[in-house]
Phi, psi and omega in degrees: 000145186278136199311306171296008158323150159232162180223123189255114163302345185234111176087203185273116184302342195098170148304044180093343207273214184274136168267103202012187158240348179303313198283167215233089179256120216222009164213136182235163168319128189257182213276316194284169203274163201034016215268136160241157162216166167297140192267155159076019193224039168065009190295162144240115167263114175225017140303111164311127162080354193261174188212123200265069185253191178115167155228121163087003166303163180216107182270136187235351214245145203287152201009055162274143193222119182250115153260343179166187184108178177252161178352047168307142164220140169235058210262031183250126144348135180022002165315140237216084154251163180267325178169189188120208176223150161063019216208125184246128172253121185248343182230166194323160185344070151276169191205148211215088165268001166163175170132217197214121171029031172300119144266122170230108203278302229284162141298118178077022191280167185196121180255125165295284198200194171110229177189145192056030200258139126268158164216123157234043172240193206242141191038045157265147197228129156269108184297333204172203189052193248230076168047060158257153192224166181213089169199157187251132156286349159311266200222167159278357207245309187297325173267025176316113184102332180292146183251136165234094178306313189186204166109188177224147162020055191264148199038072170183148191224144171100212189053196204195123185258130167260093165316324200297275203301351186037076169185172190252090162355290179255090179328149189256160185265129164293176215203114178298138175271129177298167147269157195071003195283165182232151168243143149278313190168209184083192185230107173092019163296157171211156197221074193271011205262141200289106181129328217292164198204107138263136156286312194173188160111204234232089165078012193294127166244098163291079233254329191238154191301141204033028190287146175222146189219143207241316158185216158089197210236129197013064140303122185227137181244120210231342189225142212274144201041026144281160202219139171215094185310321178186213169100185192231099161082021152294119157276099184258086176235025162261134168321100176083044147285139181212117194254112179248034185163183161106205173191157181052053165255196206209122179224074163275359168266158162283140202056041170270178196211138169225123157292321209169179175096204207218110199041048173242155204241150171214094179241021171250170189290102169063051098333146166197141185241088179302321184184185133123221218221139191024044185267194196213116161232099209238355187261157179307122160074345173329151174237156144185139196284317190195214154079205187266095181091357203298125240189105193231102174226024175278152167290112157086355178293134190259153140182134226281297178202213161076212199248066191047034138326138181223137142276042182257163140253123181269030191226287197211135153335265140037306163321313148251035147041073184063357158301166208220152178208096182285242202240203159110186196225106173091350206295143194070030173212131165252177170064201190073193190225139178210122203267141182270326175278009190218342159075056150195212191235104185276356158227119196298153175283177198252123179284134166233149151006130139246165191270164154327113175069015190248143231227105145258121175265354185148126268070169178258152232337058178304157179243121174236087179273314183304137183283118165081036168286177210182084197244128192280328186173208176107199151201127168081029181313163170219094189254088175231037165235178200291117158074006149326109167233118165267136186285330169169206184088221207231084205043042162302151156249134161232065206298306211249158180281118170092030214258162194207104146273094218278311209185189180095199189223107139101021175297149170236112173246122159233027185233203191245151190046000197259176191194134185251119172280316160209234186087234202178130162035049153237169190215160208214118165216044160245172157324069179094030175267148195240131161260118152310332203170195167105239186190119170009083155250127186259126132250118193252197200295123158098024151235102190302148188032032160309128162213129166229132206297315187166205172118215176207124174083028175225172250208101191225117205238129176235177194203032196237130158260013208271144183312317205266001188292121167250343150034123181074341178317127179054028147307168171240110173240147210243341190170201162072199203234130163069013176291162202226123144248149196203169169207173190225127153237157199264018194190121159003285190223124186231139160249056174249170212246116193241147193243064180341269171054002170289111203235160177217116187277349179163202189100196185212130175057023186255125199264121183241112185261078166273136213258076172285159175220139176059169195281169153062020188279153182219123198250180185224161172290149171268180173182109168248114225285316197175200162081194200254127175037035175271185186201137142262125195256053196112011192220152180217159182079009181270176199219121181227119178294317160174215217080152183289077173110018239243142155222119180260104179262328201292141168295111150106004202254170191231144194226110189299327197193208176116209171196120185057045186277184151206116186246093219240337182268188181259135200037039170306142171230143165245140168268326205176176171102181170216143169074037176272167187210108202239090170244011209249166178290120160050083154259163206194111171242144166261351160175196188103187207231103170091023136318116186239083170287106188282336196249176166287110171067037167263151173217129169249134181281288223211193158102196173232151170047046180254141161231144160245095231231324182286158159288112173088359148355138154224154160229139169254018171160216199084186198200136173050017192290126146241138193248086183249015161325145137299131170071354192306174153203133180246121177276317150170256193070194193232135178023060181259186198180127170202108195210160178218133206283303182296314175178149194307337200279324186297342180240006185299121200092003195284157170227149176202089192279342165174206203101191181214100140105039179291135184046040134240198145197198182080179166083207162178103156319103192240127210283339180306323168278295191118038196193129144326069181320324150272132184252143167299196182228123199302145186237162183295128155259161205277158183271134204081322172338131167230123207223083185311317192191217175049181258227085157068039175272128179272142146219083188250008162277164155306124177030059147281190174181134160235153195257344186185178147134230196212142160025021165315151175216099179258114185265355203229174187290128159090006200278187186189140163234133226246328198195206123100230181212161192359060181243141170247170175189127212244197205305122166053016172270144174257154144232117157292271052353225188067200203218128177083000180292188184190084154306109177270194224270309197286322187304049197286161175056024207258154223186120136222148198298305227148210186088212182223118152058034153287146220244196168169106179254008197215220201257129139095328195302122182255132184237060191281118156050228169056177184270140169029037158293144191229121185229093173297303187279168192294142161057039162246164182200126202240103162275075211085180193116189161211129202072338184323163170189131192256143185225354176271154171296123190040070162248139179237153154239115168254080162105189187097205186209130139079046178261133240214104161236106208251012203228163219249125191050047154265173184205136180247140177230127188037183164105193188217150189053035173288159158210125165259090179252005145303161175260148181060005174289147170240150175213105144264111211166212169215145110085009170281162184180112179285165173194025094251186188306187169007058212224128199235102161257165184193148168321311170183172205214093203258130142260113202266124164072057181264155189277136157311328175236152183294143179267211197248319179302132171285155165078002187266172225248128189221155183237122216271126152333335198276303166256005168074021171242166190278127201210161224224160205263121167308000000 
């Protein structure tokens, strides 16, 4: 068809010929073949098959389409503009549907509209906007597919944007486009990365295949299938890294996440960072929710929030393992400076270790070093043994494994299984041990189940490192101030298997000390109930009930109260009372004061200053009495004594049921104190000896016995004084009473009633009452009176005054100044002296109811009727 063709829009053109004059003909033959354009409007269709519509367009490309527009070019194989200015469809079926100066280079590309946009990529789409581009400076083929919805200068980079003028003053550099990448819009995103996605926003780049950026401001999606949702100056340059706000964060590990917040990093492998302000989650699978500063490179490790938290290993993640940081401020960190008006550190802290598995919910700069440790809060807390925990307070330690701080201030456990429930400054390094509470409470190294309830200052210390020593195992201390449990060892090397069990139940300053020595020993528990500054010393299995100042040194032995007590032997018991002294074997004081048992199986009940010194000794009160007897017993009184200077076996058996300074003498009593100003000086007592009472009464014979009296002395074996004042009495001599008698040394078996200073000097000699009766002789006897004296062997006086039977089986009956000194003489009468044998004198001699007749009996005395005399039978 000839360049001068016409084609008429209205009715039928006809075979060719000339056209109506009615009709308005407004397209001719373009230079290509079958080609049209618009008449009078300067087009070129010279493309086979192309279409011109427009002014100044130019279809060049074979069944190429100008719909309208201005200086349009269509020089592509079936390209396509719709319309606009200026706008090149350049390549095989491309499309232009309109805009300003829009180039669509790429094969099969497609420009919507805008100004200036490029496209050279193969099936790539510009929707619209501003000097957006779709192109490979390679090949078009490398951006295959790609889109640019819309937007300024998306995929370019660089230029000089003019608001006033809305275009760019200084062209900006293009930017290759990936394939498949998408731009939605915004300005100067680029989406070079194959696959890749800007939705939209402010200079954002997605560089890697299949990278996504959802809008927000110079934001880079840098690694293949990262995602950055928004946000300003976000780095996703980790593989399947996903950041999903904020700004200036950074996700450089593969698959890590940022939620949100403000410069956090997330580089470890599948990491994640939810939010908050510079934190760091650098460990494999690591978290961390928010807050500040936060520092997370442990494997599987939390944190939570807060404040320049930390979850680290400076050797490997892999150390710290699944540790945990819930919040808090500092936590894993020691040192630095941290200003309270501005809420950070204004000299950064020092990072420390966390442990495996180790857990802080919060508080400030607590430590969990230990694997499967555990600190709830709290500040400046320590967990660094295995399975460790503090429950909160205040620069708790939990050093050793499985170790427990509940709570409290400056508290410690260093030893395994053990645990301070709260207080102040106390420490627990024993074993499997408990501090309830309190104030600076101790159990130190090498005492297994050791528990102290609280208190303050107190102390359960053992001091043997040797492997099999359990020594203090399951001691107690229940409370109180300044108790002590302890040990002393006496030996080189000891394996012996020791059964602690030692408890102090409160109280104050009260001390349990225990002394091993040598192998294979086995100890029993001690226990003191309370009270003030007892001890136990050296001793196992004792017992102090309270009391003050109390001391059990004895194995086993026991002290109920009390004050200055001291229970020094084995199984000694004191009850009560002060300054009492139990040193003797199972000895038993029950109270009083300055009491001493020395010996085996001695007891004092009561009293003051009694000592029991003998074996199986008693006393049972009283004041100042000693009993060094074997078997002795003092009932109580003032300074009795039943003792032997040479030995206890020499007193064996003594008795003294009361009284006042019995079996001593000397000295000087002053009744006003009730006491011995002077003290006496102690006489031996007799074995068996007995002293019911009274005043310096002696029993220094065998099994003498005086029952009372004043300054009695039964000295001799078996002898006995029943009462009275200075009556003596020598071997098997009696005194009933009275004042001044005397059984002497010769006078065994010798009696007096009583009287006054009646003497009995020989064997068998008897004295009942009167004054200064004398029964010298063996088996003699004097009854009454005054002065008598039987001085013959089986001689009597019965009564009178100052009568004399000096003669063997004489006898005086009353009267006064007799003397029978014949053997067998009687003087009945005064003033008689007998002076032969077998001879009965008297004064006179009245006979009543004399017989009348001789009697039958020879010598006997009659009287004859005949002469009225008296006459005596041949």
């Amino acid at each position: 068809m000839a360049d001068n063709s016409f084609v008429s829009i209205f009715g039928s053109g006809g075979g060719g010929g000339s056209a109506p004059a009615s009709c308005c003909w407004i397209v001719q033959c373009g230079a290509g073949t079958t080609s049209t354009n618009r008449i009078c409007a300067t087009n070129v269709a010279s493309g086979n098959f192309s279409t011109t519509f427009g002014k100044n367009n130019t279809s060049s490309g074979e069944s190429a389409t100008i719909s309208g527009g201005a200086s349009n070019t269509a020089s592509g194989i079936s390209s396509f503009v719709g319309g606009g200015t200026s706008n090149t469809a350049s390549s095989c079926y491309t499309t232009i549907l309109g805009g300003l100066c829009n180039t669509s280079s790429g094969f099969r590309s497609t420009n919507g509209g805008g100004f200036k946009n490029l496209n050279n990529s193969f099936d790539g789409f510009v929707g619209g906007g501003n000097c957006n581009n779709v192109c490979n400076s390679t090949c078009g083929c490398l951006a295959f597919g790609a889109v640019v919805v819309g937007g300024v200068g998306n995929n370019t980079t660089g230029g000089t944007w003019s608001l006033a003028s809305c275009c760019f003053s200084v062209a900006p550099t293009i930017c290759n486009a990936g394939q498949y990448s998408f731009v939605g819009g915004g300005f100067q995103n680029t989406s070079s990365g194959d696959n890749s996605v800007v939705n939209g926003g402010f200079c954002n780049q997605a560089t890697a295949c299949c990278s996504t950026i959802g809008g927000g401001t110079c934001n880079l999606a840098s690694n293949r299938n990262t995602t950055i949702a928004g946000g300003f100056r976000n780095c996703a340059s980790g593989c399947f890294a996903t950041i999903g706000g904020g700004a200036l964060q950074t996700a450089s590990g593969f698959s890590s996440t940022i939620s949100g917040g403000y410069q956090n990093t997330s580089s470890g492998y599948l990491s994640t960072s939810v939010g908050g302000l510079c934190n760091t989650s650098s460990g494999l699978r690591s978290t961390i929710g928010g807050g500040f500063k936060n520092l997370n490179n442990s494997f599987d490790g939390f944190v939570g929030g807060g404040n320049c938290n930390n979850v680290c290993n400076s050797t490997s993640g892999c150390y710290a393992y699944g540790a945990v940081v819930v919040g808090g401020v500092g936590n894993n960190t020691t040192a630095g400076t941290w200003n309270i008006f501005c809420c950070c550190f204004t000299i950064a802290p020092t990072i420390c270790n966390a442990g495996l598995y180790s857990f802080i919910g919060g508080g400030f700069q607590n430590r969990a070093s230990g694997c499967l440790s555990t600190i709830s809060g709290g500040y400046k807390n320590l967990v660094s043994g295995v399975s460790s925990v503090v429950s909160g307070g205040q620069e708790n330690c939990a050093t050793a494994s499985y170790a427990l701080v509940s709570g409290g201030y400056r508290n410690k456990v260093l030893n395994a299984f053990s645990a301070i429930g709260g207080g102040y400054g106390n420490c627990n390094s024993g074993g499997i041990s408990n501090i309830g509470g309190g104030l600076s409470n101790t159990i130190n190294s090498y005492n297994n189940r050791a528990v102290i309830g609280g208190g303050e200052n107190n102390i359960i210390s053992g001091t043997d490192s040797s492997y099999y020593s359990t020594r203090l195992s399951e001691s107690i201390i229940g409370g109180g101030n300044g108790n002590t449990i302890s040990d002393i060892t006496n030996s080189s090397f000891c394996c012996s298997t020791y059964y602690g069990q030692h408890f102090i139940g409160s109280g104050i300053s009260n001390r349990i000390c225990a002394t091993y020595s040598g192998y294979n020993i086995v100890t029993y528990p001690n226990a003191i109930a309370g009270g003030y500054g007892n001890n136990i010393n050296g001793a196992c299995g004792s017992f102090i009930g309270g009391g003050i100042q109390n001391v059990a040194s004895g194995s086993r032995s026991v002290i109920s109260g009390g004050g200055s007590n001291s229970a020094t032997n084995c199984l000694s018991v004191i009850s009560g009372g002060a300054s009492n002294t139990a040193s003797g074997y199972l000895s038993v004081i029950s109270g009083g004061a300055l009491n001493t048992t020395s010996n085996y199986y001695s007891t004092i009940s009561g009293g003051k200053n009694n000592t029991s010194s003998g074996l199986r000794s008693i006393i049972g009160g009283g004041f100042k009495n000693c009993n060094n007897s074997i078997d002795g017993f003092i009932g109580g009184g003032i300074c009795n004594a039943t003792c032997n200077s040479t030995s206890g076996c020499c007193s064996y058996g003594a008795v003294v049921v009361g009284g006042i300074g019995n079996n001593t003498c000397g000295g000087t009593f002053d009744i006003a104190s009730c006491c011995f100003s002077v003290a006496p000086t102690i006489c031996n007592a007799g074995r068996f000896s007995y002293l019911g009472g009274g005043f310096q009464n002696q029993a220094t014979g065998c099994f003498s016995s005086v029952s009372g009296g004043c300054r009695n002395i039964a000295s001799g074996l078996n002898s006995f004084v029943g009462g009275g004042q200075n009556n003596s009495a020598f071997c098997f001599g009696a005194v009933a009473g009275g004042c001044n008698n005397q059984v002497s040394f010769f006078g065994y078996f010798g009696f007096i009633g009583g009287g006054f200073q009646a003497s009995v000097g020989s064997c068998y000699g008897v004295a009942v009452g009167g004054q200064s009766p004398n029964a010298s002789g063996s088996w003699s006897a004097v009854l009454g009176g005054i002065q008598n004296g039987a001085q013959g062997s089986y001689s009597a006086v019965l009564g009178g005054g100052n009568n004399s039977a000096s003669g063997l089986y004489s006898a005086i009956l009353g009267g006064s100044l007799n003397v029978a000194s014949c053997c067998y003489s009687y003087v009945v009468g005064s003033n008689i002296t007998s002076d032969r044998i077998c001879t009965t004198f008297v004064n006179n001699l009245s006979i009543k109811s004399i017989p009348t007749s001789a009697p039958a009996q020879s010598g006997a005395v009659w009287r004859c009727t005949t002469d009225n005399t008296l006459r005596i039978v041949p």
